[in-house]
N, C-alpha and C positions, 0 to 999 in steps of 0.2 A: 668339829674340828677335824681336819686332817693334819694327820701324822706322813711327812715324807722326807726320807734321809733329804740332809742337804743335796750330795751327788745328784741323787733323782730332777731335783726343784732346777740344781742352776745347769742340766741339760736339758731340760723341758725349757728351759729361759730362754736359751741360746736359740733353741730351733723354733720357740713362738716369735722374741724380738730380733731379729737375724739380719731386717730391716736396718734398724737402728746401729746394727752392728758392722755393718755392708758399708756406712755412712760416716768413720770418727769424726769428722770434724763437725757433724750434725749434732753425734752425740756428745761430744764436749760440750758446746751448745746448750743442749739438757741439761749437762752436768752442772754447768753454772750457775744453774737455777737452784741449785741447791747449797751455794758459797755460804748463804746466810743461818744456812742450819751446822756445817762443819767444817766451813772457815778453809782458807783459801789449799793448807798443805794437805787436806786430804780432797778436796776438790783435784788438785794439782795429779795428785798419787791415781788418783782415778782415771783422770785424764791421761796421762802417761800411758797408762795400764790401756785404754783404749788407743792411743795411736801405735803404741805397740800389739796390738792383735793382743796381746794376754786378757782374751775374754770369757774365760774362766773364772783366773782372779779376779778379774772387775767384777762381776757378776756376783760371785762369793762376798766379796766386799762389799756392794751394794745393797746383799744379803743381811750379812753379819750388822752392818752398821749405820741403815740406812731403811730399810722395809722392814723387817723385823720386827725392831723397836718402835717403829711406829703403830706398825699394825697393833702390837698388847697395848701400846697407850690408846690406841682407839678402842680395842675392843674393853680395855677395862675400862675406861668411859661410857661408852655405849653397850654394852653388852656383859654385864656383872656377872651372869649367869655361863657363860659361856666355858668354863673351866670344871664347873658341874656337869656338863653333856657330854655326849659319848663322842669317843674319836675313833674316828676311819683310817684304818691304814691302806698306804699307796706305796706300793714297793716299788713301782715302774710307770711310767703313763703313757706305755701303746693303748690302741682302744677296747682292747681287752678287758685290761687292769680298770681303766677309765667304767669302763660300762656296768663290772663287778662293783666297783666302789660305789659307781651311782644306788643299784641295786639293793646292796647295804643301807644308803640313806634316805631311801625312799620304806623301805621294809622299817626301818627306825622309826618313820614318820606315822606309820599307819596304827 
C-alpha cells in the first residue's frame, strides 16, 4: 500500500486528469454516471463544484466520498491480506519521490 497525504494525491489528480478538468460540461457528463450510487444532491454538489472551477474540492470530494470507499470495499473483497503488508510512503510525486518509492517496492519484493 501507499501511504500519501491527501494534499499530495488530489495535486497529483489535477495535473494527471486536467483533461477532464479543461472540459466541465464533459465532466458533469461523468458525473452522472455516478447519480445511482449518491443520488442526485451530491451528484448536483459536484457538478457545481466543477463548473465553478473549485477543482480541488471536487477532486477532495471525489476523494473522500467516492474512490476511497470503494477501493477498501474492493480491496477487502479481493485482497484480505492487503492490510498485513508493508506500506510505502509518498510524500510528494516529482520523479524523484516516484523512482525512490518504486525502489522501496521492488527491494520488498526480492
Amino acid at each position: 500500500m501507499l501511504d500519501v497525504p491527501e494534499p499530495v494525491r488530489v495535486a497529483f489528480l489535477l495535473d494527471e486528469y486536467r483533461h477532464f478538468l479543461s472540459d466541465p460540461v464533459g465532466l458533469c457528463d461523468r458525473l452522472d454516471a455516478l447519480n445511482g450510487h449518491y443520488g442526485n444532491a451530491a451528484i448536483e454538489g459536484w457538478k457545481a463544484m466543477a463548473r465553478a472551477g473549485d477543482h480541488q474540492e471536487l477532486v477532495r470530494a471525489l476523494l473522500r466520498m467516492h474512490y476511497d470507499p470503494a477501493y477498501e470495499r474492493s480491496a477487502a473483497r479481493n485482497f484480505s491480506g492487503l492490510r498485513a503488508g508493508p506500506v510505502f510512503k509518498l510524500s510528494n510525486t516529482d520523479d524523484r519521490a516516484m523512482h525512490a518509492v518504486a525502489r522501496e517496492i521492488m527491494s520488498a519484493c526480492l
